[in-house]
C-alpha positions as CSV (number, residue, x, y, z in Angstrom):
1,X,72.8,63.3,-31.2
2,X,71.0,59.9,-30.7
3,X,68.6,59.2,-33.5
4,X,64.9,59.9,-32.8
5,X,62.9,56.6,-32.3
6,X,59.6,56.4,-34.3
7,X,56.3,55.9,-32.5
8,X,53.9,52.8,-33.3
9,X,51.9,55.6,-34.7
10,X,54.6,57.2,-37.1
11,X,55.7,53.5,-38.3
12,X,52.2,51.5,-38.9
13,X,49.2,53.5,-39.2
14,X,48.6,54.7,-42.8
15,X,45.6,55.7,-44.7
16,X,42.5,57.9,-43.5
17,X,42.1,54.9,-41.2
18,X,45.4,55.8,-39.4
19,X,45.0,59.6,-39.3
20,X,42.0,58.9,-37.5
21,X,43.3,56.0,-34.9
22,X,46.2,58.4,-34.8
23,X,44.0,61.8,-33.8
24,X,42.2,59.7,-31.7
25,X,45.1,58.5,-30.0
26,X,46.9,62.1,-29.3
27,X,43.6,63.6,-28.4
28,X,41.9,61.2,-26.2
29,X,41.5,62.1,-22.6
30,X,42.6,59.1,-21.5
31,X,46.6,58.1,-21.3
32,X,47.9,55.6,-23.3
33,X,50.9,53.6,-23.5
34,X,51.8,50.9,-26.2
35,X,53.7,48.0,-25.2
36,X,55.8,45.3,-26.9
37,X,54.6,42.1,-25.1
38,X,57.4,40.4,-26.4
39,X,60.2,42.8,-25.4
40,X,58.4,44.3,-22.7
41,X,59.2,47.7,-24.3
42,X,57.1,50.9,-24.5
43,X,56.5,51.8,-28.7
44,X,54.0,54.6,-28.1
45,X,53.0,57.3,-25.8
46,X,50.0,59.9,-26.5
47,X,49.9,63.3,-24.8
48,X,48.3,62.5,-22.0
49,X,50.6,59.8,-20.5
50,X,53.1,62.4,-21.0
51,X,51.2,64.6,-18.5
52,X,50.7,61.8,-16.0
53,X,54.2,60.6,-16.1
54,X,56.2,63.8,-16.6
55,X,58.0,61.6,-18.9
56,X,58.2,62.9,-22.9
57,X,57.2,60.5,-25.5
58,X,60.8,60.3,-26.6
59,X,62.0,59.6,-22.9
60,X,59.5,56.5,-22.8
61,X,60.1,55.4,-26.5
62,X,62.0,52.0,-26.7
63,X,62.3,52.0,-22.8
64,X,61.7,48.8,-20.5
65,X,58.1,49.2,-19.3
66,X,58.7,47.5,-15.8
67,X,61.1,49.1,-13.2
68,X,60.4,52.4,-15.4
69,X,56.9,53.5,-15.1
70,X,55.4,50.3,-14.6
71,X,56.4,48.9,-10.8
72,X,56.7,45.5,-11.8
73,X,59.7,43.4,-11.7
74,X,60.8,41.7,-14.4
75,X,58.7,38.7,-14.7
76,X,55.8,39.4,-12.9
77,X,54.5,41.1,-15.7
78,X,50.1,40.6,-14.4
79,X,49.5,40.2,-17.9
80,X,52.0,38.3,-20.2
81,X,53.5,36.5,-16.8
82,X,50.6,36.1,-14.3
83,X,48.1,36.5,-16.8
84,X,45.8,39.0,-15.3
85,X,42.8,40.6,-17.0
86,X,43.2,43.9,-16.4
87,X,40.2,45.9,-16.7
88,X,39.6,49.1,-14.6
89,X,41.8,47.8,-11.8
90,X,43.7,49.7,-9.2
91,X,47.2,50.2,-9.9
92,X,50.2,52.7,-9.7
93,X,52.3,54.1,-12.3
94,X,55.7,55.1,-11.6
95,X,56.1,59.3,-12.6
96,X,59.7,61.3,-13.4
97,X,60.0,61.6,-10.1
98,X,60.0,58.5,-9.1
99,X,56.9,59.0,-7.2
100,X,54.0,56.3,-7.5
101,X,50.6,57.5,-8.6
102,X,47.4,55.9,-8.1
103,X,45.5,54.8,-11.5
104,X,42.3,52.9,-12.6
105,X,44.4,50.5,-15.8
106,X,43.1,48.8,-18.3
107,X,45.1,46.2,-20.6
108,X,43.4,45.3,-24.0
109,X,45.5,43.3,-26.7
110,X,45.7,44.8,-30.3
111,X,47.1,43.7,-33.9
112,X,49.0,46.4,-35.5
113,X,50.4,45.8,-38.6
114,X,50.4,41.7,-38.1
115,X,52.1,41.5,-34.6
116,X,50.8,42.0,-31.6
117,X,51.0,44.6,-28.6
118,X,49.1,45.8,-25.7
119,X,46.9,48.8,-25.3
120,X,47.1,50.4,-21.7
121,X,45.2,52.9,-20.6
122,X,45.5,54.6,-17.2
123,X,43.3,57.2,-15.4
124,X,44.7,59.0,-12.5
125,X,42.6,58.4,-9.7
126,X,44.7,60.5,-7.0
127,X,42.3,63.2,-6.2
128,X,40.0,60.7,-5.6
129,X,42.4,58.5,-3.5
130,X,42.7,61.7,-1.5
131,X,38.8,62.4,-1.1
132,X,38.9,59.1,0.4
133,X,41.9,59.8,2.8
134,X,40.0,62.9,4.0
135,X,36.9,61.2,4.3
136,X,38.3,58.3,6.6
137,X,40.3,61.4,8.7
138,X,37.3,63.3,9.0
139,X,35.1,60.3,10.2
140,X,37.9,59.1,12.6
141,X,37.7,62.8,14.2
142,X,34.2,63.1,14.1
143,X,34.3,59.5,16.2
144,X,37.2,60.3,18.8
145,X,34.9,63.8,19.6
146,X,31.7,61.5,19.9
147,X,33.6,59.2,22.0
148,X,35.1,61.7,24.5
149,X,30.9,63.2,25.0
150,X,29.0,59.9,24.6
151,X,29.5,58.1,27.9
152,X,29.6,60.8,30.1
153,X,26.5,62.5,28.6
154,X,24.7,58.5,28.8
155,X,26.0,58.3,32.5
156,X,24.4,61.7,33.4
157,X,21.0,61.4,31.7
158,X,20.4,57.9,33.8
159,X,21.3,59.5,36.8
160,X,18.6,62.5,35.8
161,X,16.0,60.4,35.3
162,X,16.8,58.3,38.8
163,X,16.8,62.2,40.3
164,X,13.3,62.7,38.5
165,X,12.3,59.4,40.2
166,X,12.5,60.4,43.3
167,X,11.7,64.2,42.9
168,X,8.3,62.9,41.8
169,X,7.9,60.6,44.4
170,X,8.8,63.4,47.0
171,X,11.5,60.4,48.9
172,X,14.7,62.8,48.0
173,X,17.7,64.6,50.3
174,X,17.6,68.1,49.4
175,X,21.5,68.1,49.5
176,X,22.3,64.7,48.0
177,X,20.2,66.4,44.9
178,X,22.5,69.6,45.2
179,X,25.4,67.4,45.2
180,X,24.5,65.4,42.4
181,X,23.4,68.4,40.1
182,X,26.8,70.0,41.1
183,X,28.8,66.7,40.3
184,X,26.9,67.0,37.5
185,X,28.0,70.4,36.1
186,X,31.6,69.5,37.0
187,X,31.2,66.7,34.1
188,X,29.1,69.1,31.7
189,X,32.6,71.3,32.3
190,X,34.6,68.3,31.9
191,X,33.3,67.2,28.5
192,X,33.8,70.9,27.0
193,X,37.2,71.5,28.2
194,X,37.5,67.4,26.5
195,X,36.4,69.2,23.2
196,X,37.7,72.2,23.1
197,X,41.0,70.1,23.5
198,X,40.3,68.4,20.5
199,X,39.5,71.7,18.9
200,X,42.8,73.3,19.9
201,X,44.4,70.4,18.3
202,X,42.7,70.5,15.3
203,X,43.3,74.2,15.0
204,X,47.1,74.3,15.9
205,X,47.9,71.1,13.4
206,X,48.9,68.4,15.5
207,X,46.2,66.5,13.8
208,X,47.6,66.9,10.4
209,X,45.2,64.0,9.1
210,X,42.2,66.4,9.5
211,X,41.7,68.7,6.1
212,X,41.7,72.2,6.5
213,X,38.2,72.8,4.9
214,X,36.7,70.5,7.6
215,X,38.7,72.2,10.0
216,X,36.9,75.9,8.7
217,X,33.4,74.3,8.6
218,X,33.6,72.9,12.0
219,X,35.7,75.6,14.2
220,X,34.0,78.6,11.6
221,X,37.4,79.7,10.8
């Protein structure tokens, strides 16, 4: 059986000064990873990167950082390569699955027992990356619906008014009106059976993109 590798944590941090960094470090709601700049290795994990990752602190100890959960190749680390401040910026983290997940990260430099590593943090920012999905689906619906009324309605509302004209001014064809107003009527038809395409779309899932909670609010299923 291999031999367990010690954290940062276990090796470094003694004193009441490290059994607080320490129960500050598994307890904090943020996740955490300490790297080796040097080697580009990971030397601690808290609890919480362990949640985001799926990864156990003793899978990520002693590991490569890039190609691993970090999507980086080697040697374009952003911070020890391309030196990047990294502070709150978008990036993804690479999970046991192999899946990428969107985070807010933050890189800070730290001296631990006389050498030097770096502090990243990571938030998962994937519900919110999906709010903002929905969001843009929702408003693209919302626009192709508006699009398929707006000129037709602005098309028939001129023509009413040039109706009103003359209706007021008493210089009208009975039956021309009649034919307009029943032209008219067709095109009111029109633009519902245009919607109620859009609805039956919606409805049956051929346009996956729109979330199912708009979809309940707007048909009142």
């Amino acid at each position: 059986m291999p031999e367990k590798i010690p954290g940062l944590t276990d090796r470094t941090l003694n004193g009441p000064a490290g059994d607080i960094f320490r129960t500050i470090f598994l307890r904090i709601q943020t996740a955490i990873l300490i790297i080796d700049p040097a080697a580009h290795e990971i030397v601690d994990a808290n609890p919480l990167m362990e949640s985001l990752t799926g990864l156990s602190r003793d899978q990520m100890l002693g590991k490569g950082c890039q190609g691993f959960v970090c999507p980086a190749k080697c040697g374009e680390c952003p911070v020890t390569d391309l030196h990047k401040n990294i502070l709150n910026i978008e990036r993804e983290i690479i999970n046991a699955k192999g899946e990428r997940v969107p985070v807010l990260k933050t890189v800070a430099k730290a001296d631990f027992g006389g050498k030097e590593y770096l502090v990243e943090s990571y938030v998962d920012i994937t519900d919110h990356k999906k709010a903002g999905e929905r969001q843009a689906a929702l408003i693209a619906f919302l626009s192709e619906s508006l699009l398929r009324a707006k000129k037709p309605l602005e098309m028939m509302q001129k023509d009413f008014l040039q109706l009103a004209g003359q209706a007021m001014s008493g210089d009208y064809d009975a039956e021309d009106i009649r034919m307009q107003l029943v032209m008219h009527a067709n095109n009111l038809h029109q633009i519902v059976m245009n919607l109620e395409e859009l609805q039956k779309k919606a409805l049956e899932g051929q346009q996956d993109e729109i979330p199912p909670e708009f979809k309940a609010f707007f048909f009142r299923k």
